[in-house]
KEDREN-645324 format. One record per atom (N, C-alpha, C): residue in three letters; y, x, z. Coordinates in steps of 0.001 Angstrom, whole numbers, plus 500000, padded with zeros to 6 digits. Each point is the difference from the previous one (the first is absolute). Example, Ala and Ser with C-alpha at 12.3 -4.5 7.8 and 13.67 -1.06 7.14 Angstrom:
<pts>
Ala494310513190507800
Ala501190499110500000
Ala501200500900500000
Ser501050499650499280
Ser501190500820500060
Ser501090499230500730
</pts>
This chain:
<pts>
Unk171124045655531866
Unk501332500001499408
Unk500342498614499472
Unk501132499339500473
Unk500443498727499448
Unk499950500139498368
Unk499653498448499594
Unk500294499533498584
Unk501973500276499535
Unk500022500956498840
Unk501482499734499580
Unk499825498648498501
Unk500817499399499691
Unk499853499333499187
Unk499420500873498693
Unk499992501018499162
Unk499936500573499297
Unk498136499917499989
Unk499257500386500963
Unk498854500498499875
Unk499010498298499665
Unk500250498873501053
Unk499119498745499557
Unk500495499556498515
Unk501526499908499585
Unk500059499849498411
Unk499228501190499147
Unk499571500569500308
Unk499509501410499289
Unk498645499969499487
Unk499662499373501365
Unk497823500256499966
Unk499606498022499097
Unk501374498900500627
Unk499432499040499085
Unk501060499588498893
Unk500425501098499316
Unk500137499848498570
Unk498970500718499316
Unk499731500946500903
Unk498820500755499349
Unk498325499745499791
Unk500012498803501480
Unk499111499232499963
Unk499600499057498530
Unk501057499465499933
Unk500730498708499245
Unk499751500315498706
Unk500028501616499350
Unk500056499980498869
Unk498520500882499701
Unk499202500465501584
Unk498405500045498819
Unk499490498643500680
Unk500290498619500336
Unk499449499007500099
Unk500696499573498429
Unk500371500293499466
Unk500355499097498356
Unk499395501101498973
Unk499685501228500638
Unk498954500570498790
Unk498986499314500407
Unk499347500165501237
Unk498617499314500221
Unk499843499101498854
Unk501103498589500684
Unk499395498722498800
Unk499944500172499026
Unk501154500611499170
Unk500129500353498817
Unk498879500996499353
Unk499041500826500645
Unk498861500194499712
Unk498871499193500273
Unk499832499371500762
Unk498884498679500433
Unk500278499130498615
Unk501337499220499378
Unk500196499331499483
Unk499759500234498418
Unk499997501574499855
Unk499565500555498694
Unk498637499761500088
Unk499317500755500790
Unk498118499759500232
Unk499746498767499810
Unk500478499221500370
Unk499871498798500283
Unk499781499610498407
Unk500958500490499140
Unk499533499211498448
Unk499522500804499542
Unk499605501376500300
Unk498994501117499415
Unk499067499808500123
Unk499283499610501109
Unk498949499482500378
Unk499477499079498955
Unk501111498830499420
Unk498973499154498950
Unk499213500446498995
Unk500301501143499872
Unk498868500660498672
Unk498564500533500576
Unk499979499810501246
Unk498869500358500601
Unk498607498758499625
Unk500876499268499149
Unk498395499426499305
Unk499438500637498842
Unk500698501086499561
Unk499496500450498825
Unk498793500751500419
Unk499586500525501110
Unk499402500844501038
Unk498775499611499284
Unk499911498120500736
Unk498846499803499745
Unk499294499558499012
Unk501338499182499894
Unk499791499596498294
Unk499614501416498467
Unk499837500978500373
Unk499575501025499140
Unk498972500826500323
Unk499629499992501764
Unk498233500143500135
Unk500069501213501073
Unk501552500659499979
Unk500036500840501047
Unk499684500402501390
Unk498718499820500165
Unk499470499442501442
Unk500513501338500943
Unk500080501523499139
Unk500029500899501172
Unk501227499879500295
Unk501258499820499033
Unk501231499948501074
Unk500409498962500597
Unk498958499455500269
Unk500795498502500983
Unk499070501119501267
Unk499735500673500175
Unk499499500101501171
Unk501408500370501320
Unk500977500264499025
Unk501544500194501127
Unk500940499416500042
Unk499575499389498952
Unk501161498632499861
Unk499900498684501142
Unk499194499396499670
Unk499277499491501098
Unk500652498267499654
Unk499338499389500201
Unk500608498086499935
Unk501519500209499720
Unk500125498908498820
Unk501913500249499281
Unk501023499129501341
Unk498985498853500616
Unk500740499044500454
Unk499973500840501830
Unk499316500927500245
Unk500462500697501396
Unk500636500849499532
Unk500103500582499065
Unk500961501125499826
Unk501508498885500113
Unk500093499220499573
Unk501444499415500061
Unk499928499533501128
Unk499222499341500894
Unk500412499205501257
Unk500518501517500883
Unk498932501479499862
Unk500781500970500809
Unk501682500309499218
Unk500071499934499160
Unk501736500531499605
Unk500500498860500506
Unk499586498122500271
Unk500772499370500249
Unk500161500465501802
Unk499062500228501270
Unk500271500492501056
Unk500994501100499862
Unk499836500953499109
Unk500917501170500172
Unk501528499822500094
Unk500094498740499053
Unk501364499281499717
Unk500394499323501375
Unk498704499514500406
Unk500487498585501190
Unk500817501597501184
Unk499367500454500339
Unk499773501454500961
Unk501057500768499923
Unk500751500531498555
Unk500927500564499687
Unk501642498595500755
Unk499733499025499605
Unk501032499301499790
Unk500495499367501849
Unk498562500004500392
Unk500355499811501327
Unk500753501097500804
Unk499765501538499088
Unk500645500909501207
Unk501150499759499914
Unk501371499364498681
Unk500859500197499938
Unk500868498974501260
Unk498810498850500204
Unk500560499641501446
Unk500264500344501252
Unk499247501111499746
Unk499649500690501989
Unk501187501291499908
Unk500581499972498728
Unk501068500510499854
Unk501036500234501298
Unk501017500672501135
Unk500905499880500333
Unk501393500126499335
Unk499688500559498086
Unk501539500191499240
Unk500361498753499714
Unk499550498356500344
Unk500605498662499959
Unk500094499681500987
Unk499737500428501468
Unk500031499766501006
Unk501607500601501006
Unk500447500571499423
Unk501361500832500223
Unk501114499300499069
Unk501330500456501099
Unk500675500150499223
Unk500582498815498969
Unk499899498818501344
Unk499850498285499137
Unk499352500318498758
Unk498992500306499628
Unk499410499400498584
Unk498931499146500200
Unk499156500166498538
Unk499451498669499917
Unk499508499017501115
Unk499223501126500768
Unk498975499297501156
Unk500482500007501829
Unk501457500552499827
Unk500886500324500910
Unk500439498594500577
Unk500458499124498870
Unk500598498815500682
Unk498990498883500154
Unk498395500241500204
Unk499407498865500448
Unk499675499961501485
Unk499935499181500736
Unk499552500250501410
Unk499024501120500632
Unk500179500731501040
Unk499120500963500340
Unk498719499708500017
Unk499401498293500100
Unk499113499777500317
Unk499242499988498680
Unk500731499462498853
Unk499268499963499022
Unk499768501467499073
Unk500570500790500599
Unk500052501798499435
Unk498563500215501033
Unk499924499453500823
Unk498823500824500639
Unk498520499113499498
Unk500689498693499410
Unk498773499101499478
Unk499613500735498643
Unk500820500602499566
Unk499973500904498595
Unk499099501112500361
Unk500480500513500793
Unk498781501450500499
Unk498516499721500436
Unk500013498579500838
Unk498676499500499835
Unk499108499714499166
Unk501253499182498565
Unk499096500002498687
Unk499332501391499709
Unk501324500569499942
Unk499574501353499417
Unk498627500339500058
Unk499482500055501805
Unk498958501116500199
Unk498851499077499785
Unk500175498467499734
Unk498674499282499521
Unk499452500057498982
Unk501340500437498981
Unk499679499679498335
Unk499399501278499987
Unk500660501584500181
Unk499632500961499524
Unk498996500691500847
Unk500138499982500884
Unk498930500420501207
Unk499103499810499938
Unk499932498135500185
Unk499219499197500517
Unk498776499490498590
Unk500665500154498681
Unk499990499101499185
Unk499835500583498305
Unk501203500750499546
Unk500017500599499150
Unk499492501647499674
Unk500053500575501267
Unk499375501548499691
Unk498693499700500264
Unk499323499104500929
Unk498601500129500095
Unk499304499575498995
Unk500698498718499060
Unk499351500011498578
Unk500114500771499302
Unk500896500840499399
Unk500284501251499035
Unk498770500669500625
Unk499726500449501093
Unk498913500975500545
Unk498899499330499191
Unk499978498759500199
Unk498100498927499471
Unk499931500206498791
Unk501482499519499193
Unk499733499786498609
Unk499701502001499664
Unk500523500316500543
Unk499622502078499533
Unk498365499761499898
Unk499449499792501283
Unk498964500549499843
Unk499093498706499319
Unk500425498923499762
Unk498948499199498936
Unk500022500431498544
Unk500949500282499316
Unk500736501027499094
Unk498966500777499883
Unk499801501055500820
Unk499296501032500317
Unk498259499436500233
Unk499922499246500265
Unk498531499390500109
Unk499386499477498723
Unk500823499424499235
Unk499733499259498942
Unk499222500776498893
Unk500200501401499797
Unk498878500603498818
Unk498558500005500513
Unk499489499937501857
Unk499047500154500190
Unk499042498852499963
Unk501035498709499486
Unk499504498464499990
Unk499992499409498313
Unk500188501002499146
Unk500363499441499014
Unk498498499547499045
Unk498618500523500297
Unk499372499398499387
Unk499444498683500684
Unk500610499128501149
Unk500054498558500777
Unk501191499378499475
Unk500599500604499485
Unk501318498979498801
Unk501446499978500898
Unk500250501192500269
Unk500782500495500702
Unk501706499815499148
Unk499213499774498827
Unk501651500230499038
Unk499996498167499917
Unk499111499491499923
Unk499997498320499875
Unk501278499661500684
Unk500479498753499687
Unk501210499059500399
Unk499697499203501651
Unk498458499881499917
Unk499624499583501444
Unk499791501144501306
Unk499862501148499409
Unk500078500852501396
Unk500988500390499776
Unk501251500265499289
Unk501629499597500100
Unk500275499404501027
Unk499389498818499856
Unk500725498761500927
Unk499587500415501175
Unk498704500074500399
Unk499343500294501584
Unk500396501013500292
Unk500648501033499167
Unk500650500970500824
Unk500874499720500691
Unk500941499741499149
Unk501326499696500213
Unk499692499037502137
Unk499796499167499378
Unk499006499062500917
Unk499701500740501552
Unk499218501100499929
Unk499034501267500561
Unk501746500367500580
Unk500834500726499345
Unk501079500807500309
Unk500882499170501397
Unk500173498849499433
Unk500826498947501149
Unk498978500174501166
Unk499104499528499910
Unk498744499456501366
Unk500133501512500629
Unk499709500674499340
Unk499925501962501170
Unk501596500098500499
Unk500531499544499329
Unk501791500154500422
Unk500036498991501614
Unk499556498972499578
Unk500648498995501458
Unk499459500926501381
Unk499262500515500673
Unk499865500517501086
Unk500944500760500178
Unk500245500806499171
Unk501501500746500865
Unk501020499558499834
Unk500541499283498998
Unk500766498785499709
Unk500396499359501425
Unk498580499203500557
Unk500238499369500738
Unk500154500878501221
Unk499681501376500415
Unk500276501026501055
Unk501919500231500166
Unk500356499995499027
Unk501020500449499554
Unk500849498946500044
Unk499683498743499798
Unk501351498574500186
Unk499485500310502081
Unk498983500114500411
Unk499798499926501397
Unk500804500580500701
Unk500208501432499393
Unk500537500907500563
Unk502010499438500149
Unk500608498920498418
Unk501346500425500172
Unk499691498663500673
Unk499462498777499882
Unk499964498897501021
Unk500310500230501419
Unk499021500873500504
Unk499965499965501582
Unk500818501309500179
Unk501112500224499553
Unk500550501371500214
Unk500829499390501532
Unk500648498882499755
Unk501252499764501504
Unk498601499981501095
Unk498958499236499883
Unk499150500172500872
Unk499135500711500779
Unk499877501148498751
Unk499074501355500384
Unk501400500919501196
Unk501033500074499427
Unk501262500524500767
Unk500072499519501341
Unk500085498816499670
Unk500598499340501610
Unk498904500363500990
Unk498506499943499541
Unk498998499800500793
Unk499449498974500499
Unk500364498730499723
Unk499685498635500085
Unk498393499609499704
Unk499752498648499990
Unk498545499731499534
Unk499142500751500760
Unk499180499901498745
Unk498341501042499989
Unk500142501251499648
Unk501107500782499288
Unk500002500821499071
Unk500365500854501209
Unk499061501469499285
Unk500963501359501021
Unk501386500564499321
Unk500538500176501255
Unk501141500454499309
Unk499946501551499893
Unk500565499941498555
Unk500297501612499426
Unk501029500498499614
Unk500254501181499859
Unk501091501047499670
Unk500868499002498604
Unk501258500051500530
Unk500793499424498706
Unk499948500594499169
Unk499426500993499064
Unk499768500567498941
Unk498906499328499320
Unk499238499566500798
Unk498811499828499296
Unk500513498580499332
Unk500519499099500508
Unk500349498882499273
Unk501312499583499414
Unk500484501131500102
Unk501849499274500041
Unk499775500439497994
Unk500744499293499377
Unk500755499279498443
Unk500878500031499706
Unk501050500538500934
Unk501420500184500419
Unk500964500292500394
Unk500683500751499940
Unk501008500502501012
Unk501382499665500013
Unk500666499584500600
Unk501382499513500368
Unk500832500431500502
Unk501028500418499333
Unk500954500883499744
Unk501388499526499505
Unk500919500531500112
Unk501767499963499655
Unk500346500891499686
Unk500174499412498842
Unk501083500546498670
Unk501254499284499502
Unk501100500765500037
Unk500929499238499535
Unk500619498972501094
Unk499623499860501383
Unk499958498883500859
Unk499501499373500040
Unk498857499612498605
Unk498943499224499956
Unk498375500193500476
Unk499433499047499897
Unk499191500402500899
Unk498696499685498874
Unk498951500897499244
Unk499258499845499098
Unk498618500333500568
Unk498789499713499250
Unk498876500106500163
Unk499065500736499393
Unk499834501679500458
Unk499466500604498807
Unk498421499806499918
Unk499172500390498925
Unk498699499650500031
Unk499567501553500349
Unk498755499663501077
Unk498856501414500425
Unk499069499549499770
Unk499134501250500438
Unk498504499092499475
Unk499418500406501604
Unk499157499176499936
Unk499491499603501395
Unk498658500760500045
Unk499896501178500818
Unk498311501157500260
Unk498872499192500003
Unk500232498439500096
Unk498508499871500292
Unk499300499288498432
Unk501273499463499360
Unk499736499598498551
Unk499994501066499454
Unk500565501531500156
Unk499919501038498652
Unk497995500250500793
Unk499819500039501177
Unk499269500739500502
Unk498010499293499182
Unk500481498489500017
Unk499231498815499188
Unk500137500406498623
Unk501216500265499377
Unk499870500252498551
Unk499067501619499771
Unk500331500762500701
Unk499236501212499953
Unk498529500144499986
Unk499372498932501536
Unk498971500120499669
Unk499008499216499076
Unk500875498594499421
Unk499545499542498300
Unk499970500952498781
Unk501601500960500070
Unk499602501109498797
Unk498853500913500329
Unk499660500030501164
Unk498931501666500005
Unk498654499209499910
Unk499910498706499975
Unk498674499571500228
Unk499991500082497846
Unk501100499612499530
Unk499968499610498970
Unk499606501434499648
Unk500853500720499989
Unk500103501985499598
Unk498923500436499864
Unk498836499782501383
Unk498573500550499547
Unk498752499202498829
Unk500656498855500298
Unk499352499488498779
Unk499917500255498901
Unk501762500399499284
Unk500101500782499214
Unk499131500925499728
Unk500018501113500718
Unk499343501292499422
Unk498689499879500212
Unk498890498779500105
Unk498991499543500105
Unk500203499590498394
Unk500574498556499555
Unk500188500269498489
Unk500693500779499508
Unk500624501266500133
Unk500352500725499168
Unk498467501290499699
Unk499416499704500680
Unk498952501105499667
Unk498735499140499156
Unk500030499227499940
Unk499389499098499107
Unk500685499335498549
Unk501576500060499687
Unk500480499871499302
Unk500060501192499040
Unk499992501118501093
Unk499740501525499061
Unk498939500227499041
Unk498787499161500104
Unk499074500376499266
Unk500022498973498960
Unk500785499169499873
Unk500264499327498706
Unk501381500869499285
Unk500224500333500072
Unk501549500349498922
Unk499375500408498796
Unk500477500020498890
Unk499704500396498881
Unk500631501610499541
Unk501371500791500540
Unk499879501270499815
Unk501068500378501455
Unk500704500705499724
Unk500367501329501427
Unk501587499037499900
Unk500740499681499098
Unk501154499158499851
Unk499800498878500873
Unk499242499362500200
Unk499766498954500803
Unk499524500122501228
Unk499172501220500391
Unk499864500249501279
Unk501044500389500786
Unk500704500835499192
Unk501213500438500300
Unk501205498441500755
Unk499410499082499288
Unk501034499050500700
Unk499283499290500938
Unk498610500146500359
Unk499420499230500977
Unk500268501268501279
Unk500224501137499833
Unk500172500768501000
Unk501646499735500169
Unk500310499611499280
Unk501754499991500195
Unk500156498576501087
Unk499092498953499496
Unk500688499009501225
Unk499195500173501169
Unk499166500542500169
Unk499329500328501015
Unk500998500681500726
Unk500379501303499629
Unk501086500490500803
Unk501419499461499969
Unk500277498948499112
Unk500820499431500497
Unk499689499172501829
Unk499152498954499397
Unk499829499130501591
Unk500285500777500624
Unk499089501019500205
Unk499290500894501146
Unk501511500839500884
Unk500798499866498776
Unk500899500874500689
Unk502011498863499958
Unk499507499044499198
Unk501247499462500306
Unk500113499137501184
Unk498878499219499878
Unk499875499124500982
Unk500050500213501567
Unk499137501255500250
Unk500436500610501689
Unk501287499991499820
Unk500536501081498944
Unk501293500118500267
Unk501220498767500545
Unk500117499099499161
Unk500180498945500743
Unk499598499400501346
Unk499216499913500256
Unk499304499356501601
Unk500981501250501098
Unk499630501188499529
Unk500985500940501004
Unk501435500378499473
Unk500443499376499172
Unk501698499490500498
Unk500255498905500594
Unk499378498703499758
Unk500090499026500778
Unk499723499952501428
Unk498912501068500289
Unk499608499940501354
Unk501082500814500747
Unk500903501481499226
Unk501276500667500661
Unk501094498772500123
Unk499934499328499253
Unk501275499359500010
Unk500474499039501416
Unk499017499695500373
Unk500272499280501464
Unk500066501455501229
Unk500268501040499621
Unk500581501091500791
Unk501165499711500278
Unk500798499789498644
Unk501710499957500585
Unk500153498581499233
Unk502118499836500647
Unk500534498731499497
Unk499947499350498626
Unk499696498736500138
Unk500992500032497908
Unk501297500177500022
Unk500278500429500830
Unk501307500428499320
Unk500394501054499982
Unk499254501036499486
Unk499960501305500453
Unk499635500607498379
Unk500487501172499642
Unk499444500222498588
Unk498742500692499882
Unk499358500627501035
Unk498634500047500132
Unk499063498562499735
Unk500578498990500373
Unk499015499116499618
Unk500077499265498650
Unk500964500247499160
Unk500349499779498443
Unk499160500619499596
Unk500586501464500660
Unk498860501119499168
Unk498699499772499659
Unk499311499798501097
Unk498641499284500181
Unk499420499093499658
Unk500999498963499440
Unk499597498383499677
Unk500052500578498864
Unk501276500638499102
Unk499770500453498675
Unk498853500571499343
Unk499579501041500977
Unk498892500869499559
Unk498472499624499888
Unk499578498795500939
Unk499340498670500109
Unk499892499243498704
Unk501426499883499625
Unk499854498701498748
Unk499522501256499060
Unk500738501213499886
Unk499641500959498759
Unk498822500734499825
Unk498930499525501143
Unk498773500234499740
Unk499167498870499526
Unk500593499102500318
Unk499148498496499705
Unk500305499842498217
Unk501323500105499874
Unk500292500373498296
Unk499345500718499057
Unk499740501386500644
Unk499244500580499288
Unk499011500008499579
Unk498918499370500815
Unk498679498960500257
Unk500098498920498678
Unk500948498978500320
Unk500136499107499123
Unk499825500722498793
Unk501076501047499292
Unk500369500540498881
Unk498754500642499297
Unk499327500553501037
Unk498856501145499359
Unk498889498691499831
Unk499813499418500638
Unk499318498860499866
Unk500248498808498542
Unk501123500033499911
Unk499884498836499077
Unk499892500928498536
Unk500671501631500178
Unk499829500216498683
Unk497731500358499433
Unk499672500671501230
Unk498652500498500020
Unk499235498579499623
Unk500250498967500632
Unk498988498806499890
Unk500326499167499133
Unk501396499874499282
Unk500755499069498868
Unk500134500837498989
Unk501390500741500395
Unk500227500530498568
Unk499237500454499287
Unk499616501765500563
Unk499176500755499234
Unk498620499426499561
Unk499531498962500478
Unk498409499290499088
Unk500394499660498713
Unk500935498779500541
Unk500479499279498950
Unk500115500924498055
Unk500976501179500946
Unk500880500990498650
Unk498751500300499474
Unk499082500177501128
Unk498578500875499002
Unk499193499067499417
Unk499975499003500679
Unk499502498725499163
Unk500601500112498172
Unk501447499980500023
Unk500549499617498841
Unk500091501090499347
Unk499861501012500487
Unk499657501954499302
Unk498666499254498968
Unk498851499768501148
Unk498930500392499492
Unk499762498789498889
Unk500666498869500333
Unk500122498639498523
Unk500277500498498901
Unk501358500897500331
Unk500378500434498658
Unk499325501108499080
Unk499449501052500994
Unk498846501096499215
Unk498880499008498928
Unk499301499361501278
Unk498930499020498795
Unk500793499278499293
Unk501278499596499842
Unk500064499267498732
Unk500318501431498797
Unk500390500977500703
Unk500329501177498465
Unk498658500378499603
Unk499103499925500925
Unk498271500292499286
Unk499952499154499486
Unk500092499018499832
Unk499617498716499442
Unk500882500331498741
Unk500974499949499737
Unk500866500353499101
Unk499476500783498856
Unk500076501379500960
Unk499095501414499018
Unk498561499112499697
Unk498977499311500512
Unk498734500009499541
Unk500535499063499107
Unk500674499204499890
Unk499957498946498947
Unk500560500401499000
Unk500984501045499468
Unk500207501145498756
Unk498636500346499578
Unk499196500692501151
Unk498755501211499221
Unk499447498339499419
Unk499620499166500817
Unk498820499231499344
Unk500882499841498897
Unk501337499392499832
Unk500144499530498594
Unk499895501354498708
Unk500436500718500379
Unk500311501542499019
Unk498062500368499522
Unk499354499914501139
Unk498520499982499710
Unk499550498977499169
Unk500200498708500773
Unk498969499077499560
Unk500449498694499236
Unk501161500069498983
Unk500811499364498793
Unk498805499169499152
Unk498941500780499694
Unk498911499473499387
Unk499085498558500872
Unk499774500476500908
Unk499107498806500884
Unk500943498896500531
Unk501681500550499760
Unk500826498793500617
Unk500180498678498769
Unk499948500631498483
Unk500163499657499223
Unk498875499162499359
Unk498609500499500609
Unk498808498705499730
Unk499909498618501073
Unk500727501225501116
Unk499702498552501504
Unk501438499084499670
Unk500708500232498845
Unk501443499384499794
Unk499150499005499134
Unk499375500501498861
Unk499208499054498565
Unk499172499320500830
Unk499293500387501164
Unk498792499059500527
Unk500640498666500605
Unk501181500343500731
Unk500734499030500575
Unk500888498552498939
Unk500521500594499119
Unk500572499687498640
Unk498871498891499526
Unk499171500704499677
Unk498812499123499616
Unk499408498660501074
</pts>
């Protein structure tokens, strides 16, 4: 069924406005997170076991941000209808869809996947100084270096796309689905460039998440036997079934979507339902691995300071006498 104008303004305003909750929750974590030195600074060794390094927890909300912000490009509601991205050359609308599938494809979801599971690795490293400022850094470090191979699969793929088509060179030629970034189309009399995603980059991103996925539940069954009560297992089983079940989900809308046109509202549908699994991922993710430590971090600061409180009444109400010689001993 053809696109009516009504349905692409529909899915990216709607896009548009949980990409500004996203940040706007990344950007809260982001300064919630600073109290996560009280963690250590007060001796709490068992709940850092889910919290995990302060400085990967922010580099993943900063991917979630990079990831969120790129979809609003692959957008077709600026691509219509002379707006924003309507009046630049076709060529450079399709140079846009190329970014697109490098940054997020290629680039930004496969780190969110790394930084998850280093996150997730980090309580089983923590007596090698796992919370230290230097395996911070080598993570971080660690996260880029595992990223460039598909990175670099993925610029291959939109590089040699006119070439893989034509059949030229060395390269075999394959089904235009597998590589096409684009589709070209008239609207309005104009002639615009919508963004697809190309089967053989979702097909590369898929098999990076499932290699990643089983790893997971390799540390998640080893992370289980550290938790401290059923509240916290409860959230290590929660992102577990998050991955496990958002992430396919995604790989098989992207992989329907080169069924039909972009310009078709089946394939909105699909691109939508794609980004709204990848969101949800992000969301359950940043609150399970940011927020909720953090809050319990600053729960459990504030309990020991009211013990502290109450014991320092009884001792004084008790012990007025021994404060009052160690006052004269000092005096003296």
């Amino acid at each position: 069924m053809p696109l009516t104008r009504l349905v692409p303004d529909a899915f990216g305003v709607l896009t548009i406005c949980l990409v500004a909750l996203l940040i706007l929750l990344g950007l809260l974590c982001i300064a919630y997170s600073y109290f996560q030195s009280h963690v250590r600074k007060q001796g709490f060794i068992q709940l850092g076991y889910f919290t995990g390094p302060w400085i990967i927890r922010i580099i993943f909300i900063c991917f979630a941000i990079w990831w969120a912000v790129g979809e609003i490009f692959r957008l077709s509601l600026f691509r219509r209808h002379r707006r924003l991205l309507s009046g630049l050359d076709p060529t450079w609308q399709e140079n846009v869809c190329k970014w697109y599938i490098v940054s997020n494809l290629g680039f930004a979801e496969p780190c969110l996947f790394l930084a998850l599971m280093f996150l997730l690795r980090a309580p089983l490293k923590m007596d090698s100084g796992a919370m230290s400022g230097k395996w911070n850094r080598n993570t971080a470090g660690y996260i880029i270096l595992y990223c460039l191979p598909i990175l670099a699969l993925q610029l291959a793929v939109v590089l040699s796309e006119s070439r893989l088509n034509d059949g030229s060179g060395s390269y075999v030629k394959l089904p235009h689905d597998f590589t096409r970034t684009y589709s070209r189309v008239t609207i309005d009399h104009d002639q615009v460039a919508l963004c697809t995603y190309p089967l053989l980059s979702t097909i590369l991103l898929g098999v990076f998440a499932a290699v990643l996925t089983a790893y997971l539940f390799w540390l998640g069954r080893q992370i289980l036997t550290l938790v401290i009560n059923k509240r916290l297992q409860k959230r290590v089983y929660t992102l577990i079934f998050s991955v496990s079940s958002f992430l396919p989900l995604r790989i098989v809308m992207l992989c329907l979507s080169v069924l039909t046109r972009a310009d078709r509202i089946l394939f909105e549908a699909l691109s939508f339902l794609a980004f709204l699994s990848l969101f949800c991922f992000c969301v359950v993710s940043i609150c399970l691995l940011v927020y909720f430590p953090v809050s319990d971090s600053m729960a459990l600061r504030g309990r020991r300071d009211m013990d502290e409180d109450d014991r320092a009444v009884t001792e004084e109400r008790s012990g007025g006498g021994l404060k009052d010689r160690v006052w004269g001993t000092l005096v003296q």
